[in-house]
Steps between C-alpha positions, in 0.01 A plus 500: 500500500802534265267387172217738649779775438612375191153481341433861664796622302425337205167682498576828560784480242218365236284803630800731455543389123141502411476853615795590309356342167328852417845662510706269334232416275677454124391730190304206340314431784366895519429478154270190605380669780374774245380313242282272758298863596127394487456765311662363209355196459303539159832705379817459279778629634877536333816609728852519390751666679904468404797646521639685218812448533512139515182390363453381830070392565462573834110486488283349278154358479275410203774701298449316135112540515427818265197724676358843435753778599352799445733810485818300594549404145564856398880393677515252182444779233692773692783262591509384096469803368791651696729217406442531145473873460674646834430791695601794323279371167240763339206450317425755255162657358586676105382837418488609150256634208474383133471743184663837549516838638460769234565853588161618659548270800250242318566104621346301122541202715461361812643530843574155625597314823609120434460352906823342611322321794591759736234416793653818682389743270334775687475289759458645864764229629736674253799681550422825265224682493121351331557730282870507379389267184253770371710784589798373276254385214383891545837668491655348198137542282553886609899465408359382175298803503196293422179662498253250369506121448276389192498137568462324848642430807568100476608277792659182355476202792592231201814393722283337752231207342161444627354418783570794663316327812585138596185286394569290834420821714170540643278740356395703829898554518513674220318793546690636763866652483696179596370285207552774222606403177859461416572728152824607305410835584363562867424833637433616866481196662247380271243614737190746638494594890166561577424663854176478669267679794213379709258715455247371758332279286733394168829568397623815306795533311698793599808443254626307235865490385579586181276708553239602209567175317249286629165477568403253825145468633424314799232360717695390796359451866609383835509170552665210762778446238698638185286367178570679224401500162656664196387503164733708269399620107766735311521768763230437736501317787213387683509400900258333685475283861604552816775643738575415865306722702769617704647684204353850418798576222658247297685470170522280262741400212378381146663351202501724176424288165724765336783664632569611149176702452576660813842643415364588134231716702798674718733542251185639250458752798836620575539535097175692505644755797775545241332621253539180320245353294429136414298461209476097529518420114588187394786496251610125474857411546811770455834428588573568893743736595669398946476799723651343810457178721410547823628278776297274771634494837795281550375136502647463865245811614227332335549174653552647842181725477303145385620300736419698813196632375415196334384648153336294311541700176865546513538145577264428189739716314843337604374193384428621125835644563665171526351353188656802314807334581463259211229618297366794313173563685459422862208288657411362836542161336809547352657647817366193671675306253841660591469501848443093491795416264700812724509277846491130315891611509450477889394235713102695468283204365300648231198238573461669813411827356179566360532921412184643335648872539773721617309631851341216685155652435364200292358187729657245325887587546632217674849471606659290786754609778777371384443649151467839646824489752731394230420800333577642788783368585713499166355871476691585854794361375532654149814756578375757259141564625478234804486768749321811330204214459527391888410867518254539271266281746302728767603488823322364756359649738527851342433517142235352217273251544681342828518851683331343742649121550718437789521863564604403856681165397770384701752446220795674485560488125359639209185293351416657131148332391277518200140397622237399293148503599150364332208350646592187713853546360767692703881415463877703552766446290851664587833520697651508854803682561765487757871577542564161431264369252217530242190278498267495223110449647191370328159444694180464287164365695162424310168449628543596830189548751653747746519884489750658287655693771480136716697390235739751469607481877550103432704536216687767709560216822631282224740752317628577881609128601618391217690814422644591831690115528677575202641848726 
């Protein structure tokens, strides 16, 4: 009778533990729990969590295998570019005319803009006005009391070499607004907004911003799914394929080949509402006289307006920004070159980067988890800009791309993420925040065969265990 009790015991004790094993279960085993999904079974996956400040992994998996990470490497050019040039840093586009003014008001010259690499330039994401450039360039040629301009107006982007576009992008991404090119001088974005109306039968299009600049022509329809085709020559765009048929308006947002050609045609405009005339003549080289430099937004704004709206220009831009760090003209390859030899000071493994371009729009970016949160991580604790980059990051559940995620998470702190998203690609990179402590986040999946949103809610359950034991 006694051993009958004994076993009893015994059993329901085992019971009692086995029931408790989901409770007390230990961070690695959640992060095999994850990984083990069914749904990622063809995928590569990289997680590594740590504690910033004691270097502390407290979750890892896969984290030396380098995978695609999307958007989440724009943290490695922001973070980089903010260590080496700081916040308050300006970029700066030169205006200025060669020959000389003679006493009629006549330029015998040219007016000429020499791009800094200023990607906010007229930008809508800006802090001053589109306009402010043109109004500036307007009030010191009427100071100057100039009345006509014999030569040209000449934008010099010689700061930034060619490509403009990464050759590793594909070429249906580079008609539209997120895979513009990258020049010294870059006006408005860089892009056309085109809006649209169903007419019953085809699509019209009811405005186009700039407007009188361009001329678009489309045959678009209704269709079960967005497929779009653009074809682009000079100024003309041409649109054809099909829109969901649930949407009677849309608008879309092209890439311009020249941002220069489009600020020669406003500024030609505004000069000819002055009354001032440009005759175009070519008169070969003249000594340049400076009018004035005129500043980008602070570094710091442009970073923070990239990284939560995940601008693939600006980001393009920061990185040629970095190679002007050591050399005359700045490149995409040469920025590369001084982000690698930047973090081989750190424990980042430069074999475990593979960086094609500045914005995570190019396929084959690799870069593994570990990689990625020591940037991270030695960012977070740089006391000069280790906090104003924390910020930088969107917040989620409210802001950017991750407005959405976790918007009804359970965890008290503050979680700052940079997603990145491509086909079959989706991945976070970021920081958790509490009272207490700081934890620097990366989690990049591949070639996963559930739903994005499926996805998101599992990478959510993750962030929530493994997060909340470290309350």
């Amino acid at each position: 009778m006694q051993q009958t009790k004994t076993m009893a015991k015994r059993i329901l004790l085992f019971f009692l533990i086995f029931s408790a094993l989901p409770v007390i279960a230990t961070t690695q085993q959640i992060i095999y729990k994850f990984v083990s999904d069914p749904a990622f079974i063809p995928s590569s996956i990289g997680i590594c969590i740590t504690d910033v400040k004691t270097g502390e992994t407290i979750a890892s998996y896969n984290e030396r295998q380098a995978i695609i990470p999307a958007s989440t490497i724009k943290v490695i050019t922001t973070a980089t570019a903010l260590r080496l040039y700081r916040p308050s840093f300006c970029l700066y586009t030169t205006v200025g005319h060669t020959g000389t003014i003679d006493e009629t008001g006549t330029l015998h010259g040219d007016l000429v803009i020499h791009g800094g690499g200023d990607p906010s330039l007229g930008s809508a994401y800006r802090s001053r006005h589109t306009e402010n450039f043109i109004d500036q360039i307007m009030q010191r040629a009427l100071s100057n009391h100039i009345k006509s301009i014999e030569g040209r107006i000449v934008v010099d982007n010689s700061l930034f070499d060619e490509p403009a576009i990464s050759p590793k992008w594909m070429v249906e991404d580079i008609a539209w607004d997120y895979g513009t090119g990258c020049h010294a001088f870059s006006y408005k974005d860089n892009r056309i907004e085109i809006n649209l109306r169903y007419n019953g039968k085809s699509y019209d299009v009811t405005g186009v911003n700039p407007p009188n600049r361009f001329v678009v022509e489309t045959s678009l329809t209704k269709g079960e799914k967005e497929n779009i085709t653009v074809k682009c020559e000079n100024n003309r765009y041409t649109i054809s394929g099909t829109i969901p048929k649930r949407k009677d308006r849309d608008r879309l947002y092209l890439s311009i080949v020249r941002p220069d050609s489009l600020f020669i045609t406003d500024l030609q405009e505004k000069f000819q509402t002055a009354g001032i005339e440009v005759e175009n003549s070519n008169l070969g080289q003249l000594p340049e006289t400076t009018w004035f430099h005129y500043p980008s937004d602070y570094l710091g704004d442009i970073v923070h307006s990239l990284n939560v709206r995940s601008d693939n220009l600006y980001a393009e831009s920061v990185l040629r920004l970095l190679s002007l760090s050591a050399h005359e003209k700045g490149s995409a390859e040469k920025g590369i070159d001084i982000i690698r030899k930047y973090w081989q000071n750190y424990e980042a493994d430069s074999l475990e980067l593979f960086m094609y371009d500045g914005s995570g729009l190019a396929r084959n970016n690799k870069v593994s988890a570990k990689y990625l949160n020591c940037v991270l991580k030695e960012t977070a604790r740089d006391s000069l800009i280790g906090e104003y980059f924390v910020q930088t990051l969107p917040l989620a559940g409210k802001e950017g791309s991750v407005a959405t995620f976790m918007k009804h998470g359970e965890l008290p702190g503050e979680l700052r993420l940079k997603s990145g998203s491509m086909s079959d690609v989706h991945a976070y990179a970021g920081y958790y925040t509490t009272p207490q402590n700081r934890y620097a986040i990366v989690v990049m999946i591949n070639n996963y065969t559930c739903t994005r949103a499926q996805l998101k809610q599992k990478i959510s359950t993750l962030l929530t265990q493994v997060l909340s034991k470290k309350e």
